[in-house]
Each structure stands twice: as structure tokens, then as C-alpha cells.
C-alpha positions as CSV (number, residue, x, y, z in Angstrom):
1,X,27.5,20.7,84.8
2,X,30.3,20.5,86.7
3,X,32.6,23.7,86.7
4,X,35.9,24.0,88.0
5,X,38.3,26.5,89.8
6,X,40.4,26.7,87.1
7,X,37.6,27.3,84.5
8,X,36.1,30.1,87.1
9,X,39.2,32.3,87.9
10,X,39.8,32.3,84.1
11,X,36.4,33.9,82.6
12,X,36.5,36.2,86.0
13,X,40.2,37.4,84.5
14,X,39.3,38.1,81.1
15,X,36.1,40.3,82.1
16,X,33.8,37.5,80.4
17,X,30.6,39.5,81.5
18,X,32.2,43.0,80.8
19,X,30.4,45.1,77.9
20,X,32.8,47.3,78.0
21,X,34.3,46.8,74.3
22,X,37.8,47.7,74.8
23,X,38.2,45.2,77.5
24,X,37.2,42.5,74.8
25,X,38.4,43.3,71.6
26,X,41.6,45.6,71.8
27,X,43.9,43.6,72.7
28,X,43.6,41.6,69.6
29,X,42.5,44.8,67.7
30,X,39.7,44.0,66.3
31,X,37.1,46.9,68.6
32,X,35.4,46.9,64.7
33,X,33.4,43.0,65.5
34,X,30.7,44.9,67.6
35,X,30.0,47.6,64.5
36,X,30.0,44.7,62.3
37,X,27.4,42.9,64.2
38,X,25.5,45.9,64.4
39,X,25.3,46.1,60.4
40,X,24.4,42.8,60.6
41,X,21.5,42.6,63.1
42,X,20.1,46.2,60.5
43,X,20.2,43.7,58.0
44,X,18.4,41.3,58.9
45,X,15.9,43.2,60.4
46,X,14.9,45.4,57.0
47,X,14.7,41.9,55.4
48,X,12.0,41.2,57.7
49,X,10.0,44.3,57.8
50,X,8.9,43.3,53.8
51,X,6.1,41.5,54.7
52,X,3.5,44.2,55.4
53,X,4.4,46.6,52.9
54,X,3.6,46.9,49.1
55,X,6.8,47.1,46.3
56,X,7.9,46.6,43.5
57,X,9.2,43.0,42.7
58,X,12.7,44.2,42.3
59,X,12.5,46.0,45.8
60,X,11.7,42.9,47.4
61,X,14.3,41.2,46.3
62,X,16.6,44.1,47.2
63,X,15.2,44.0,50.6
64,X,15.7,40.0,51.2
65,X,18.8,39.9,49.6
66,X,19.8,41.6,53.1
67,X,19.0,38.0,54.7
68,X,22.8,37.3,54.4
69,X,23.4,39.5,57.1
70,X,23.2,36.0,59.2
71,X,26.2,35.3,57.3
72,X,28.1,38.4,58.3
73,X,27.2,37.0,61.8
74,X,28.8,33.2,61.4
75,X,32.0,34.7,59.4
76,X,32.3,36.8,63.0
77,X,31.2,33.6,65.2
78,X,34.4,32.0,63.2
79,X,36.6,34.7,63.5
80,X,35.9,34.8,67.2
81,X,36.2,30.9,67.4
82,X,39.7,30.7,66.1
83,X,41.0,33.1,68.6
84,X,39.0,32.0,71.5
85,X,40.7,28.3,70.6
86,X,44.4,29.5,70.5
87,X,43.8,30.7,74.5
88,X,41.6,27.8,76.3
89,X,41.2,24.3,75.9
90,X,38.4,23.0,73.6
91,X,36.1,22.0,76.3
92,X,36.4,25.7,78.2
93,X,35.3,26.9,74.4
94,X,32.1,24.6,74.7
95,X,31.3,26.0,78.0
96,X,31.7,29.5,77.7
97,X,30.1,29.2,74.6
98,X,26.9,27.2,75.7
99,X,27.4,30.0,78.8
100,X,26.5,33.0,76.5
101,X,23.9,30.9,74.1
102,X,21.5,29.4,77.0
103,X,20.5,32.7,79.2
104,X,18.8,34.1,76.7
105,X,17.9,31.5,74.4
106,X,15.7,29.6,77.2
107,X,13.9,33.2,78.0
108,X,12.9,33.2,74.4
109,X,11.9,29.6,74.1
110,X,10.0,30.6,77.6
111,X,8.4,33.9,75.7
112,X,7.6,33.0,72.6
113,X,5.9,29.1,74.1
114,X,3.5,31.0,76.1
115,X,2.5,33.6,73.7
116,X,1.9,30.8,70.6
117,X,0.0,28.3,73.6
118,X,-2.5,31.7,74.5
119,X,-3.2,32.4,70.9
120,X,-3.7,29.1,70.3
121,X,-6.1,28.8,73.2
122,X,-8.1,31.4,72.6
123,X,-8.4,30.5,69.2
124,X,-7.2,33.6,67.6
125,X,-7.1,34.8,63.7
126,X,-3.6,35.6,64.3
127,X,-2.6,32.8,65.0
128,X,-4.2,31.4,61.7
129,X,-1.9,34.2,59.9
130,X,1.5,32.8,62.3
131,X,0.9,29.5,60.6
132,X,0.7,28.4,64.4
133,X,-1.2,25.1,64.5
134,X,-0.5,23.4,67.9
135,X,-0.3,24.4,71.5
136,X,2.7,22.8,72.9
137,X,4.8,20.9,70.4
138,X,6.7,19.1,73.4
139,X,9.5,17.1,71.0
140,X,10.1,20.7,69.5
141,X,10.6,22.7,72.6
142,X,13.2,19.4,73.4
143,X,15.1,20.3,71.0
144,X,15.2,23.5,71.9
145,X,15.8,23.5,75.0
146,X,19.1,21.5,74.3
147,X,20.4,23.6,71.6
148,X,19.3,20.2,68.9
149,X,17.0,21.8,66.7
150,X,19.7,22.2,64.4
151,X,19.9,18.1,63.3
152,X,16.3,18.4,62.8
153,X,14.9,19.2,59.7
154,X,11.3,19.7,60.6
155,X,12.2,21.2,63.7
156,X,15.3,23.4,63.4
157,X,13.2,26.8,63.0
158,X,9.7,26.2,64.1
159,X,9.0,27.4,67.8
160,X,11.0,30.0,67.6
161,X,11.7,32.9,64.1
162,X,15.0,32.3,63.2
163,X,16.2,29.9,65.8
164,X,17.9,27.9,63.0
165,X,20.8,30.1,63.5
166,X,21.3,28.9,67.1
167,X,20.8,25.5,66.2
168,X,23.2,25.5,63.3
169,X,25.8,27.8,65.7
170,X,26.0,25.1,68.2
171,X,27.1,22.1,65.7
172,X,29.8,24.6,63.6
173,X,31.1,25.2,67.4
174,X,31.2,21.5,68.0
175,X,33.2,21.0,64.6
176,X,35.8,23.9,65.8
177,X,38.3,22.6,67.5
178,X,38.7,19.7,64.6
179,X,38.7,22.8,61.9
180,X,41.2,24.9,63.9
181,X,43.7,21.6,64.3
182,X,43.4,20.9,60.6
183,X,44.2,25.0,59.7
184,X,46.8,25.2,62.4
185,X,48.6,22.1,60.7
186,X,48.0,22.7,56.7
187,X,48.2,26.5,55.4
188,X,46.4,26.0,52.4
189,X,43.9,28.0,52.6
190,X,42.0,28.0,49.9
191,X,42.0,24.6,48.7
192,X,40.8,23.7,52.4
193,X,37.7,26.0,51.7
194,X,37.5,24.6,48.0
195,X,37.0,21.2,49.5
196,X,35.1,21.8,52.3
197,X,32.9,23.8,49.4
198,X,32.6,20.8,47.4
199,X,31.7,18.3,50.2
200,X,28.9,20.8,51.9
201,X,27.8,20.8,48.0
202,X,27.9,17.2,47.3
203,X,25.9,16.5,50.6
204,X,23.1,19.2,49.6
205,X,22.6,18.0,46.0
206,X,22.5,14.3,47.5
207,X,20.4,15.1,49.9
208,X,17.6,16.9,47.4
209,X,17.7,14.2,45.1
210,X,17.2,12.1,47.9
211,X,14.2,13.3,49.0
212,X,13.3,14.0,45.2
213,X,11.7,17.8,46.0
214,X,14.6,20.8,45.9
215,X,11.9,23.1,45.4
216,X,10.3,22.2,48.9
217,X,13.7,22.5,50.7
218,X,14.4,25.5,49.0
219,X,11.2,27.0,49.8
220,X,11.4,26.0,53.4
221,X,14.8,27.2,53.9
222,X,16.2,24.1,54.6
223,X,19.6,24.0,52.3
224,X,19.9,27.9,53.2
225,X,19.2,27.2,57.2
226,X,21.3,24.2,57.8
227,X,25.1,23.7,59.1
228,X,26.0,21.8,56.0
229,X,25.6,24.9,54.4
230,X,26.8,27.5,56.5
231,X,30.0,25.7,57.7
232,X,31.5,27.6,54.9
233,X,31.0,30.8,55.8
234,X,32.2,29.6,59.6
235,X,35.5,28.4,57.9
236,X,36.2,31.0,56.0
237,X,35.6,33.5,59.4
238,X,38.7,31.0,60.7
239,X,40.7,31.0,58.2
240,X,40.5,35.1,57.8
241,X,41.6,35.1,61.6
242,X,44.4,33.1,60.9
243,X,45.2,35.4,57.9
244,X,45.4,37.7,60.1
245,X,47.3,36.6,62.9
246,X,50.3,35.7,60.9
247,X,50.5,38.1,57.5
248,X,50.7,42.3,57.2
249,X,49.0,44.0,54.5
250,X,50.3,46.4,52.2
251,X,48.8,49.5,50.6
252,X,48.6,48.0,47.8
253,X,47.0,44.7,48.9
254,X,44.4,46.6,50.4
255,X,43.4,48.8,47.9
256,X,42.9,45.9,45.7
257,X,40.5,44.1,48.6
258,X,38.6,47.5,48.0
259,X,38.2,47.1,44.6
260,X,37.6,42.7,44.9
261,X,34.8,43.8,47.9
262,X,32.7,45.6,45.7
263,X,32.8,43.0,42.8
264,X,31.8,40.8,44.7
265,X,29.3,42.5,45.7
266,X,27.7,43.6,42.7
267,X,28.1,39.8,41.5
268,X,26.3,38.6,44.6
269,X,23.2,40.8,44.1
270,X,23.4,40.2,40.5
271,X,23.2,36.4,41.0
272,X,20.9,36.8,44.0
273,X,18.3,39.1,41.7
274,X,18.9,37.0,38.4
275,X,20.0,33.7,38.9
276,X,16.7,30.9,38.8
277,X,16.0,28.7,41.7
278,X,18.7,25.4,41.8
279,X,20.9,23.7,43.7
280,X,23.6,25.6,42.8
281,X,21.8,29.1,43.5
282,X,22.3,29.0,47.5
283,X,25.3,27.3,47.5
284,X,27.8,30.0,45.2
285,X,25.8,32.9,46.9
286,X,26.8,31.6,50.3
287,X,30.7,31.0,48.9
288,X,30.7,34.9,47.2
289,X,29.8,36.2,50.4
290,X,32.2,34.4,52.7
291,X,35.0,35.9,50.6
292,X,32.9,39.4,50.5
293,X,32.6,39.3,54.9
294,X,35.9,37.6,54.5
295,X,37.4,40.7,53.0
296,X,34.9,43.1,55.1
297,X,37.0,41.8,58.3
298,X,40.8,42.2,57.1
299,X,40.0,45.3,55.6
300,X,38.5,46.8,59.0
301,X,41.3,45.2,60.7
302,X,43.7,47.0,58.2
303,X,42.4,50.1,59.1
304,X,42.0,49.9,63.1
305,X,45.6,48.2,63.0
306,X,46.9,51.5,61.6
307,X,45.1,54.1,63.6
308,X,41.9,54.9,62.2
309,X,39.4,53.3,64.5
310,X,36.0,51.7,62.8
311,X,33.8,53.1,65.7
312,X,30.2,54.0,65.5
313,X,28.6,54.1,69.1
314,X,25.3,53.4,68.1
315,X,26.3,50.3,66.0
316,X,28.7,49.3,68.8
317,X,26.1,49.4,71.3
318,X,23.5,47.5,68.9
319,X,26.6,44.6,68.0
320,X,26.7,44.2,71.8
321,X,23.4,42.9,72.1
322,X,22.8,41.4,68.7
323,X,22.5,38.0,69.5
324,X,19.5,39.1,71.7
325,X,18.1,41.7,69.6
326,X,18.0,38.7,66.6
327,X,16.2,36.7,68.8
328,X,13.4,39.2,70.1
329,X,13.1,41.4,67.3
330,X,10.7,38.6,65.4
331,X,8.4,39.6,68.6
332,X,8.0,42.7,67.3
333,X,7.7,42.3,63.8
334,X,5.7,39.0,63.5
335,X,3.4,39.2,66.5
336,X,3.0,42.7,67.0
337,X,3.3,44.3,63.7
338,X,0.7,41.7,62.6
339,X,-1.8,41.9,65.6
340,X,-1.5,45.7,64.9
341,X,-2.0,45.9,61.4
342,X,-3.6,42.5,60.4
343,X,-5.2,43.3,56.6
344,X,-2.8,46.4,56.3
345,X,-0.3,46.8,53.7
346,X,2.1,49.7,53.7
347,X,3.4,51.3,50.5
348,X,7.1,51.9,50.5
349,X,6.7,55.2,51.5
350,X,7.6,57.7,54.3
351,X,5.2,56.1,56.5
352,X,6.6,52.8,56.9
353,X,10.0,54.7,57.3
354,X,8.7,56.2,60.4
355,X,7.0,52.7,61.8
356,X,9.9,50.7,60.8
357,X,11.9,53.1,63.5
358,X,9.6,52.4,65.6
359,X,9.3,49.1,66.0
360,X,13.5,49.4,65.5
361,X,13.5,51.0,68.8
362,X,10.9,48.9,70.6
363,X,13.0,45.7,69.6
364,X,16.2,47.5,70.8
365,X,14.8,48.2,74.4
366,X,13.5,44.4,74.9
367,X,16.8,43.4,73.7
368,X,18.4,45.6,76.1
369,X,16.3,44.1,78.8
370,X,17.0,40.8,78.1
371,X,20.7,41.2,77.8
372,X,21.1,42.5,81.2
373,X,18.8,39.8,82.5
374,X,21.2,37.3,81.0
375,X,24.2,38.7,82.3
376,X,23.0,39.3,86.2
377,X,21.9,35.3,85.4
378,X,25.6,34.6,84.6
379,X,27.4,36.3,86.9
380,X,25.0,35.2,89.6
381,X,26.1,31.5,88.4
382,X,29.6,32.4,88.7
383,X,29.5,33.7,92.1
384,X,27.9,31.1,93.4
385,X,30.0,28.6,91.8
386,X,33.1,30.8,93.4
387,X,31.5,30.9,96.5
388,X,31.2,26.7,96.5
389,X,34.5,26.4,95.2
390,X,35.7,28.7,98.6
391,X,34.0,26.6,101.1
């Protein structure tokens, strides 16, 4: 890929590879994204740590209701996309985006390849309980490798755990720039989520009776995994960044976002717990918690914007390398935790607590690894490209 001057001088001014936080965020005050993405990247990892323990049916449900924490993380990937648009030009957004996916993602695709090829191999029992059934499923890795798995239903989320969110990330940031234009130009907010609502509806209920099986899509994930699905909770991250940008809030409007943030809420665990399998179950829980994050994100802006600073270190330091901490913390908990502890079931229980942590801190060290792998792999790039450019 070709990479220009221009393109070079302008990530090395804005500290593109800096993790220092207040370089990135406080210019636009928002230093409270990293904490977010560190409550995000907790949630999703207790909503994977259910499968080798023993509870109660209403626990477990408690527990994967904390799935939606990948929605936290595409409300933030929208908020971050509207601003990054209103600076560069859409196709420095694709580059510096595809610049922070690819490091990483291609070490995991690398990781996780060999690991399911030698337990293949040698033929292994836990590789029977991994549901992993080929070697090398060339078409798959593909599609990986170029950041498609995301227009394939089969193949979205199969070589690696949970690398429909990269797949599905990638086509909402190729629909940005056309989302931005149309939210720069019309201020209607939300009848522009209400209708793009109804359409990412009407596709997934044509779609299932298409295929005549919603039961098998919803069980496989697919209406829950795919872009048509999430580009709501991507919009709405755009449109709260816009909402921002150009309106105050009063004391009084934000006490009354207090009270609407924990309705909402309690009605999307009520619904989540209660409401039967159907097309419409994924569908309103995913629209209930756009608004929730929605909310979540001016109401933490509200607060940093007048002085009191939303700043954990820990969660700060976790947000910063959440994108790599999503993708190798499945390493841990499915491959490890199961080799370990293969007829084992924990009982909710002090115990698991303490091996939970564990494994906690084991994924937070290779995700540490593997972030500062990725960024000497970028900067190298950039210096070399700078070094080209000088000759």
C-alpha cells in the first residue's frame, strides 16, 4: 500500500503510537473512552468464564447478559469514528484504521492457526471439546487475513473466538464516512436511528425467513454477530459525538440521563432474562443499549467537561490494550482453562473467584505483550516509510 508524505507527517504529529492517554483524548475531553473500554473488555470476559462453573439458571443469564459489553465497545468505535472524520480525509480514516486492526489481528490469526493445526494433529480430546474439526481451513484463514470474515456467515467467527467483532468493525468503518455526511447534513437524530432501526430489522427478519431456521441463526449468533445488526449501536456512538460537539448540558438534563440510564437498564436485563427467543429479542436489546452506552458517554463527558475527571488507572491501562486483550483473552479461557481442567466444573464459589483473577492477569500480560509488539511493528513501518520518503 502506497503511503504518502502527507499521510506520514500527519499520524507522526498527532502521537498516533503514543499510549500516553492525555495526548489522545484531552483535547477533545473525553480521557473517560479508555475507562470505558476497560469496563467493557471486564465484561466480556466474566461472560466467558461461565462455562466451567456450576449456577443457577438465573446466574447464567446474569453472567451472559454481560456479552453486550461488545456493544459498549462499537458505541466507542463510533464515537471515535465521527471525530477522527471531521480531522482527515476518508481514506486516511481507512488507513489508520486498517493500521491499528492488522498488527495484531495477523499475530492472532498466526497463534491461534498453529495451536488448532497441533491439536488437531496430534489428535487430541481437546480438540474434540473446541469443536475444532479441520487442520487448516485455507478459505477461512483468507478471510481473515483480509479483514472479510465479516460478509461471511459461515466464516465470520470460526478460526478465531470472537473475531466477528473485527470482521463486523471493518464494514461499519467502510459505511462511516457515508453515515457521517448524511448526519453532518440532516440533524434529526432520532428518526435517522429510527430508520436505520427499521431497515437493519427488516433485513434480519427477511433474511430468517429466508433461510426458514431463526432458531439456528439465533443459536449460532449470527443476527447478534453481524454488521446489519450492530450498525446501530455504531450510529448511535456517531450521533452521541455529534451531540456532543454542538449542545451543553444542564443540571437538570443530566440528572434526568441519570435516572433514563438506569431504566434502561433495568428494562434491558428484564427483557434480556424474560423475553422468549424471536426476531424481535436481539434486535430491541441491541436498540435499549445503544441509548443506555449512548447515555453512559454524555454523561461521562458531562462530568470530565466540568472538572471531575472519570479516571481509574487500572481501567485506563486495561482500555488501552483492549482490543488485544479481547482478542487473546479466548486463549486463556478456551484453550487453557479447558486443557487444565477438562471434566471440571466450578461452583460459584470463592474458588473460581480466585482462578478467574488468575487467568484475568495471565490474559492481561499476553495482551500487554502483544500490544507492544504491535506498536514497535508500526512505528518500524513508519520509519521506514519516512526514511523512503527522505531519500
Amino acid at each position: 500500500m502506497k503511503i504518502g508524505k502527507h499521510w506520514v507527517k500527519d499520524i507522526s504529529s498527532e502521537n498516533f503510537l503514543s499510549n500516553n492517554i492525555e495526548n489522545r483524548y484531552d483535547k477533545k475531553k473525553y480521557v473517560f473512552i479508555d475507562c470505558l473500554k476497560g469496563v467493557a473488555v471486564i465484561m466480556i470476559f466474566f461472560r466467558h468464564c461461565v462455562d466451567f462453573t456450576v449456577m443457577s439458571n438465573l446466574q447464567y443469564k446474569m453472567f451472559c447478559f454481560q456479552q453486550f459489553g461488545a456493544q459498549l465497545f462499537i458505541v466507542i468505535s463510533g464515537f471515535l469514528a465521527y471525530y477522527s472524520l471531521c480531522r482527515i480525509k476518508p481514506k486516511e480514516f481507512y488507513i489508520r484504521r486498517l493500521f491499528n486492526l492488522i498488527p495484531s489481528y495477523w499475530i492472532a490469526i498466526i497463534i491461534y492457526s498453529l495451536i488448532n493445526y497441533i491439536l488437531v494433529a496430534l489428535n487430541t480430546n481437546l480438540a474434540k471439546i473446541l469443536w475444532i474439526d479441520e487442520k487448516l481451513n485455507i478459505k477461512s484463514i483468507g478471510l481473515h487475513l483480509f479483514l472479510l470474515n465479516g460478509f461471511s456467515i459461515i466464516h465470520n467467527n470460526d478460526l478465531i473466538p470472537g473475531s466477528w467483532y473485527v470482521g463486523t468493525i471493518v464494514i461499519l468503518y467502510a459505511v462511516s464516512p457515508i453515515l457521517f455526511k448524511l448526519l453532518c447534513k440532516h440533524k434529526k437524530y432520532i428518526k435517522f436511528i429510527i430508520l436505520i432501526f427499521l431497515i437493519s430489522l427488516s433485513v434480519q427478519i427477511a433474511i430468517s425467513y429466508l433461510l426458514m431456521n431463526y432458531k439456528l441463526m439465533y443459536d449460532n449468533g449470527y443476527l447478534y454477530l453481524s454488521p446489519i445488526s450492530q450498525i446501530v449501536p455504531y450510529f448511535t456512538g456517531m450521533v452521541v459525538a455529534d451531540y456532543i460537539k454542538k449542545r451543553k448540558e444542564t443540571n437538570s438534563i443530566f440528572k434526568q440521563r441519570i435516572i433514563i440510564s438506569l431504566l434502561l437498564f433495568v428494562a434491558c436485563l428484564i427483557h434480556y432474562i424474560f423475553f422468549p427467543i424471536g426476531v424481535l429479542k436481539m434486535p430491541i436489546i441491541v436498540v435499549m443499549l445503544s441509548a443506555l452506552f449512548g447515555n453512559v458517554i454524555i454523561l461521562c463527558y458531562f462530568l470530565e467537561n466540568n472538572g471531575c475527571h472519570v479516571r481509574i488507572i487500572f481501567l485506563e491501562c486495561l482500555g488501552r490494550i483492549s482490543y488485544e486483550f479481547y482478542l487473546f483473552h479466548f486463549l486463556i479461557l478456551y484453550y487453557l482453562e479447558k486443557y487444565l481442567f477438562q471434566e471440571l466444573k466450578f461452583v460459584f464459589s470463592l474458588k473460581y473467584f480466585v482462578i478467574l483473577f488468575c487467568f484475568f492477569i495471565i490474559s492481561f500480560l499476553l495482551a500487554k505483550l502483544v500490544s507492544s509488539f504491535s506498536q514497535f511493528v508500526r512505528a518500524f513501518i513508519i520509519q521506514y516509510k519516512r526514511k523512503e520518503i527522505l531519500r
